[in-house]
MOPAC internal coordinates of N, CA, C and O (Angstrom, degrees):
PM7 1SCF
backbone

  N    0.0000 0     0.00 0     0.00 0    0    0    0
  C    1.4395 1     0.00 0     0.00 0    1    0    0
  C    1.5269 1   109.66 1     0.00 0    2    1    0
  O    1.2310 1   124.94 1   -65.34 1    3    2    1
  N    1.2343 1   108.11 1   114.66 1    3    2    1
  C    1.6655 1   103.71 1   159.93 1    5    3    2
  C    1.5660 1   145.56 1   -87.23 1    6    5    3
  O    1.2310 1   104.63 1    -9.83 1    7    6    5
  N    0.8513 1   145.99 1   170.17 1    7    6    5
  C    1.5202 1   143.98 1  -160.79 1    9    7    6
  C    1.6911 1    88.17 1   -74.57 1   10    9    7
  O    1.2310 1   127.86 1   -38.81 1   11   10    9
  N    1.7482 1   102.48 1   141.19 1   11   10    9
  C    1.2092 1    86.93 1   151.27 1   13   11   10
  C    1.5448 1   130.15 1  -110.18 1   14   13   11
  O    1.2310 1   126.55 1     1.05 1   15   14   13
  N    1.0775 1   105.01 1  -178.95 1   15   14   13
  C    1.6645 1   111.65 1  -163.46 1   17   15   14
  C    1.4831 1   114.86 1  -116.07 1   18   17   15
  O    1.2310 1   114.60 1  -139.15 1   19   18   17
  N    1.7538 1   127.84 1    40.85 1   19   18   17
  C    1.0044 1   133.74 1   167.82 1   21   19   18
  C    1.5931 1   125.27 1   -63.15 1   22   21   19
  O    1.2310 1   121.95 1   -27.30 1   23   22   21
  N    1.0289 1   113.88 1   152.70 1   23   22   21
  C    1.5192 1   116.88 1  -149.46 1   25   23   22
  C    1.6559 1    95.62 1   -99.29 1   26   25   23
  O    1.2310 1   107.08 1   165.09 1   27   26   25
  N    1.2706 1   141.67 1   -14.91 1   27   26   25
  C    1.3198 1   137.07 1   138.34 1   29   27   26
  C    1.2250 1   121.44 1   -78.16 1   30   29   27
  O    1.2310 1   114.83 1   -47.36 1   31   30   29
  N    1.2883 1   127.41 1   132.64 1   31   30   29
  C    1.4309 1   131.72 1   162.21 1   33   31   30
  C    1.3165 1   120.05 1  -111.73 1   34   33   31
  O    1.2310 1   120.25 1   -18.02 1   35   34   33
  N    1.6697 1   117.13 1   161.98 1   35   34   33
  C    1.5414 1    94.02 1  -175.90 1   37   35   34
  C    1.8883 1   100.06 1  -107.75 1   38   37   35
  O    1.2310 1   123.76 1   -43.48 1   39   38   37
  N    1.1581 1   110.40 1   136.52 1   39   38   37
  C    1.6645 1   106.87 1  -170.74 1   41   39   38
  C    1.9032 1    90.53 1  -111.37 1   42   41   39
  O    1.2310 1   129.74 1   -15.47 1   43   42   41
  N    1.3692 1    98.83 1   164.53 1   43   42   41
  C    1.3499 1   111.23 1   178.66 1   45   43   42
  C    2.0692 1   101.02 1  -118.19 1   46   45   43
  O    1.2310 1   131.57 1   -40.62 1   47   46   45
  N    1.4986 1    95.27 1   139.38 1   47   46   45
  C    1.5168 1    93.36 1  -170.69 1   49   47   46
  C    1.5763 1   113.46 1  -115.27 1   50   49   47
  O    1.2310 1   107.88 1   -57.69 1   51   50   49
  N    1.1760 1   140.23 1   122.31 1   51   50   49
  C    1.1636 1   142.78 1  -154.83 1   53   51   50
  C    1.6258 1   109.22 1  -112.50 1   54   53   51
  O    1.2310 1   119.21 1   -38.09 1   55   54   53
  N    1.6393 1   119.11 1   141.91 1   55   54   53
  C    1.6056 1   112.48 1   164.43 1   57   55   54
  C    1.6000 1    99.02 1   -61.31 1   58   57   55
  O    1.2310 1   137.54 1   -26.70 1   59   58   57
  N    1.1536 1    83.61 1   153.30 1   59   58   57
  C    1.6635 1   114.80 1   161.02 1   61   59   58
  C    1.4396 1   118.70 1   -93.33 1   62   61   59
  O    1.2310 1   124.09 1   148.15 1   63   62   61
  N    1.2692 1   109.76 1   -31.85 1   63   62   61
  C    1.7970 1   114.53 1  -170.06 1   65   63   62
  C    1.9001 1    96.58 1   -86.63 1   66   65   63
  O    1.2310 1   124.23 1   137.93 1   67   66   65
  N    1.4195 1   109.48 1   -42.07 1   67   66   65
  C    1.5590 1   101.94 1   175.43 1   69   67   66
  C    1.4065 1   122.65 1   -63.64 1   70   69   67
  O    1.2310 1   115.01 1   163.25 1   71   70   69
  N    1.3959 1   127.08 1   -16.75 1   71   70   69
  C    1.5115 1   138.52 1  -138.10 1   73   71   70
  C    1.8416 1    83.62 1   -98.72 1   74   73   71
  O    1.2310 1   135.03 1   127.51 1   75   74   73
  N    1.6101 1    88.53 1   -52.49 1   75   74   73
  C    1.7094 1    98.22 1   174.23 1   77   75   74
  C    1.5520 1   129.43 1   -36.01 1   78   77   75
  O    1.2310 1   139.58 1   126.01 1   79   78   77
  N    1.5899 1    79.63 1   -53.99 1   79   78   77
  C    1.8054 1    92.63 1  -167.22 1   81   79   78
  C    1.5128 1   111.05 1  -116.87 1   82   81   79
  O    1.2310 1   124.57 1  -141.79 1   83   82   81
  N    1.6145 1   108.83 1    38.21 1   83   82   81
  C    1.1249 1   121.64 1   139.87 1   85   83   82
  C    1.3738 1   146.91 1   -56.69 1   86   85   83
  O    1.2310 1   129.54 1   136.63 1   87   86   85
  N    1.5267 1    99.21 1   -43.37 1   87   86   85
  C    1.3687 1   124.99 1  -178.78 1   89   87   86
  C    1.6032 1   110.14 1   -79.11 1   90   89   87
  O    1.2310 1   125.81 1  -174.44 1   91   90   89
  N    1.5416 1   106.44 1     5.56 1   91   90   89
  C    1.8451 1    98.14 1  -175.58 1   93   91   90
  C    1.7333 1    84.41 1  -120.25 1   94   93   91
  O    1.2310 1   112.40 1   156.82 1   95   94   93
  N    1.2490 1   131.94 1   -23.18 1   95   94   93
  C    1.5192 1   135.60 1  -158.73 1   97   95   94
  C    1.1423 1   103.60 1    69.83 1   98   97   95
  O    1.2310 1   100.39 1  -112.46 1   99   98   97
  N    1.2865 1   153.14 1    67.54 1   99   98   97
  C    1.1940 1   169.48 1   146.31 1  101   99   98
  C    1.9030 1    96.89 1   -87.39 1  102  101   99
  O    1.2310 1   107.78 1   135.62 1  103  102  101
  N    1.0334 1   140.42 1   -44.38 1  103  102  101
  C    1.1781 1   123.85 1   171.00 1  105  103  102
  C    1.1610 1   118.96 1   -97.57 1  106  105  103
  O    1.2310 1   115.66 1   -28.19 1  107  106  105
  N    1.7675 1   125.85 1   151.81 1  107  106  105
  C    1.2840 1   119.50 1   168.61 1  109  107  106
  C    1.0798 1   113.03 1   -75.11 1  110  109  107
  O    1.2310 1   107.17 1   176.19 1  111  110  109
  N    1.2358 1   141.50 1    -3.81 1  111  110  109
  C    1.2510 1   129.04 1  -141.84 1  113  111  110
  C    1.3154 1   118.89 1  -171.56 1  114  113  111
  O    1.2310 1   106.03 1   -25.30 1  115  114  113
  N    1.4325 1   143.54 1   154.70 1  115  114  113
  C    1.9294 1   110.22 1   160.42 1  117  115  114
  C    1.9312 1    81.56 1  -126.11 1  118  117  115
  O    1.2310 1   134.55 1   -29.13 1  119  118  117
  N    1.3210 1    89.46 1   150.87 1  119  118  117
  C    1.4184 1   113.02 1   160.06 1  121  119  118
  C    1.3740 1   139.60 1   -62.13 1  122  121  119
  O    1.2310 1   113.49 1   -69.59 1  123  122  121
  N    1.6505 1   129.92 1   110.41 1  123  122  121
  C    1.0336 1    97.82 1  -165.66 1  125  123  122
  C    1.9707 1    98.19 1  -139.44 1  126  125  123
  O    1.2310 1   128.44 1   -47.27 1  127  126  125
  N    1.6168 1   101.35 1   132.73 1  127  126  125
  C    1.3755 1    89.17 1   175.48 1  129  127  126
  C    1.7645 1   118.86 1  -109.66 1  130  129  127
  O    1.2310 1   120.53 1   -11.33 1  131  130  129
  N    1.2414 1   116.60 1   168.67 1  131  130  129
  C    1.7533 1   102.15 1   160.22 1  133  131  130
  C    1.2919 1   104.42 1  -138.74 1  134  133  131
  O    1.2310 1   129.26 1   -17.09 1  135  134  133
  N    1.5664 1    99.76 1   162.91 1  135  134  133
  C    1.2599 1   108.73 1  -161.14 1  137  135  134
  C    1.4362 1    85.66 1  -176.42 1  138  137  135
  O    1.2310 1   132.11 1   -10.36 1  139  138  137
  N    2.2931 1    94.23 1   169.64 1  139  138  137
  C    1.4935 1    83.86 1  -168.03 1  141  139  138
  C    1.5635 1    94.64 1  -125.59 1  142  141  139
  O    1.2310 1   123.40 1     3.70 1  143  142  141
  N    1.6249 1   111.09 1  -176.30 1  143  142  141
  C    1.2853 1   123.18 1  -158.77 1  145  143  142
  C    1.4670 1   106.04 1  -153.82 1  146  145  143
  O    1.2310 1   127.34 1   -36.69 1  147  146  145
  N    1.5343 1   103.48 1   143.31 1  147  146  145
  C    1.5878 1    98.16 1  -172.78 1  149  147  146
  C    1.7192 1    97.11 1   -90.21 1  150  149  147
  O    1.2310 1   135.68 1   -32.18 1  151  150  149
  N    0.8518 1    87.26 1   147.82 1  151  150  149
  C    2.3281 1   100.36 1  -179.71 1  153  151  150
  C    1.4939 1   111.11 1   -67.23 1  154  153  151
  O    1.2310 1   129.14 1   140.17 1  155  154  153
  N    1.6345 1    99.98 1   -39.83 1  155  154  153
  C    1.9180 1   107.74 1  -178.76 1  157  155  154
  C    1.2625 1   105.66 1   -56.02 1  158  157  155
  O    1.2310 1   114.76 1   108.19 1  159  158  157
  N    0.9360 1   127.55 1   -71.81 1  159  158  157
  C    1.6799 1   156.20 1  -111.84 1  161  159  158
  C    1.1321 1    97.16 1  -102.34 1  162  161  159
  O    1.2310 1   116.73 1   125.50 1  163  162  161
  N    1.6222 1   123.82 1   -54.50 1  163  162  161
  C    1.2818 1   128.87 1   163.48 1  165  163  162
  C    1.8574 1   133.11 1  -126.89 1  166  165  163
  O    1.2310 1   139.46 1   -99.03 1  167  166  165
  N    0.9379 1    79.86 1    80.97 1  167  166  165
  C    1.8922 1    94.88 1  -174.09 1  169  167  166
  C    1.5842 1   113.99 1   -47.27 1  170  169  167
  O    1.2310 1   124.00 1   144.69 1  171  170  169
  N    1.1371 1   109.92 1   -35.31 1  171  170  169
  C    2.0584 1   125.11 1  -172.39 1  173  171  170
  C    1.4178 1    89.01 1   -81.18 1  174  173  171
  O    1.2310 1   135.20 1   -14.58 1  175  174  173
  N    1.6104 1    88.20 1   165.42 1  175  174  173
  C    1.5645 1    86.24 1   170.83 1  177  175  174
  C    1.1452 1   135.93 1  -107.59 1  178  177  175
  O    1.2310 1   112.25 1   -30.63 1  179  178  177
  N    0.9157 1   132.23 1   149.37 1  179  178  177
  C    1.6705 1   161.75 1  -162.37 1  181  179  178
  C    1.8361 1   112.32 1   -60.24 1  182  181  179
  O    1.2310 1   129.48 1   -74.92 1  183  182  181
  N    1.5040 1    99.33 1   105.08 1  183  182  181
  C    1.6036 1   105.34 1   177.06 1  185  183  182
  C    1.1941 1    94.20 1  -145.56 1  186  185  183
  O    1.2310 1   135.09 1   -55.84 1  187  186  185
  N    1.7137 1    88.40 1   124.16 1  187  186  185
  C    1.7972 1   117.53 1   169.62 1  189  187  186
  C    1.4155 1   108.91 1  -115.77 1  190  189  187
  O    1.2310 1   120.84 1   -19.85 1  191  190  189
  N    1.4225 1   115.99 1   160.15 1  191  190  189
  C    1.3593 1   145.09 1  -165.08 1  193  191  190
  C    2.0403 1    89.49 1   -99.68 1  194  193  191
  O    1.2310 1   124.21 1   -74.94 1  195  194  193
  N    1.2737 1   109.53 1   105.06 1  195  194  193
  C    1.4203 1   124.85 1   170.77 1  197  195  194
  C    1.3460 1   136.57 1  -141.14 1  198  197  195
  O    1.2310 1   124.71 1   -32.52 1  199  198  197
  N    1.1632 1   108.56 1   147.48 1  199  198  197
  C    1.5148 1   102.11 1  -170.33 1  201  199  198
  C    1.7209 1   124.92 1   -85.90 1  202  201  199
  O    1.2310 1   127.30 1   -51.00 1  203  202  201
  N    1.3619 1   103.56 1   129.00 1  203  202  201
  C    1.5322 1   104.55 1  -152.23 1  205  203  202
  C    1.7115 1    98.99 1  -109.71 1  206  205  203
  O    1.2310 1   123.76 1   -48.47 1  207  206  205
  N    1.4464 1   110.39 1   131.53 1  207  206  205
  C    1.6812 1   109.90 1  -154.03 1  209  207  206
  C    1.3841 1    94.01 1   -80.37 1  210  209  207
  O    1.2310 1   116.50 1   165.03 1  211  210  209
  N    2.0061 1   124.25 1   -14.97 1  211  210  209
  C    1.2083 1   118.57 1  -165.85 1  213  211  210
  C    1.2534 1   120.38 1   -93.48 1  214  213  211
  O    1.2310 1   129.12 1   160.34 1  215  214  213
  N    1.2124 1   100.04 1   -19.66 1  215  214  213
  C    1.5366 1   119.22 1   174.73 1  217  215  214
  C    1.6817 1   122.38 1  -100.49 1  218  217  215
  O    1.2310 1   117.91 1   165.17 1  219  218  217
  N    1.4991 1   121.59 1   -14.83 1  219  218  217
  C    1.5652 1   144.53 1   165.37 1  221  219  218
  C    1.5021 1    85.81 1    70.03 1  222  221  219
  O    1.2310 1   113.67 1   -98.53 1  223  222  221
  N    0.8477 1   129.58 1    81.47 1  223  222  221
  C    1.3820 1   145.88 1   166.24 1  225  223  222
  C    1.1352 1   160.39 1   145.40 1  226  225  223
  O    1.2310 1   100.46 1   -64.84 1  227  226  225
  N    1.3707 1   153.03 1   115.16 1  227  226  225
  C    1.0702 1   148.61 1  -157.14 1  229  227  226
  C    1.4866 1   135.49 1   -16.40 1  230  229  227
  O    1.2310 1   106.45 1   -83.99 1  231  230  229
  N    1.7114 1   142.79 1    96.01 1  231  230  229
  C    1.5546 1    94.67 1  -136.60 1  233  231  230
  C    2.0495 1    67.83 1  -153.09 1  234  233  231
  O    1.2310 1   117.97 1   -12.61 1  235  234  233
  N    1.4343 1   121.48 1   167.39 1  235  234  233
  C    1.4492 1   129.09 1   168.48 1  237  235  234
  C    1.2477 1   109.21 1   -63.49 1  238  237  235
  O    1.2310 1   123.05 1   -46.55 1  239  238  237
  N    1.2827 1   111.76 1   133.45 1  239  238  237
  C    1.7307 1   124.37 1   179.67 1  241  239  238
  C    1.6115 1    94.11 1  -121.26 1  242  241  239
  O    1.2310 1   126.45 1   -40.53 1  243  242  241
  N    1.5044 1   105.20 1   139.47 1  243  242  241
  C    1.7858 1   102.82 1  -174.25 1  245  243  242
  C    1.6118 1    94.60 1  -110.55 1  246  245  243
  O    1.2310 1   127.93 1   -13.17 1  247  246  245
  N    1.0283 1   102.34 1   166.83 1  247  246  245
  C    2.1409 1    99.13 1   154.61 1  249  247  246
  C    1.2749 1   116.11 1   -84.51 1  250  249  247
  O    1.2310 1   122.03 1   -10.86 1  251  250  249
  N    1.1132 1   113.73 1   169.14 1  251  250  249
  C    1.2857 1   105.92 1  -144.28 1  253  251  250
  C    2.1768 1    88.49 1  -142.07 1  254  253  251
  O    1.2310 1   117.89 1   -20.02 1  255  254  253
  N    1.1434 1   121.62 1   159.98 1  255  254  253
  C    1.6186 1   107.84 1   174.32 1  257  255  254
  C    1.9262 1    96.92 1   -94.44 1  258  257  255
  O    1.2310 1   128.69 1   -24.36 1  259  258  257
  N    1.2032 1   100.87 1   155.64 1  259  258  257
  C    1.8233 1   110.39 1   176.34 1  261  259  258
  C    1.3953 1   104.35 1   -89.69 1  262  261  259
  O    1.2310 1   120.10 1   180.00 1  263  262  261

């Protein structure tokens, strides 16, 4: 069986502000969403503006590797 080569993938998107202030325990938690992305269209990776329940506010979510 080989990999397949569909032109959506599904990526997982992570805070940035929790990822930070992980390492002090200042958050309970980090945020994490998934969602998918076409491979053509956008090859780099994928950061959206989302709302993070650990941080109460709107904050950059990056992709993240699975």
């Amino acid at each position: 069986m080989s990999k397949s080569k569909d032109v959506r993938v599904i990526v997982i998107l992570e805070c940035t502000s929790c990822v930070r202030n992980s390492v002090n325990k200042e958050s309970p938690g980090i945020s994490r969403y998934i969602t998918q992305k076409n491979r053509y269209n956008t090859p780099n990776r994928l950061f959206l503006r989302k709302f993070c329940r650990f941080c109460h506010k709107y904050t950059i979510h990056g992709e993240i590797k699975k």
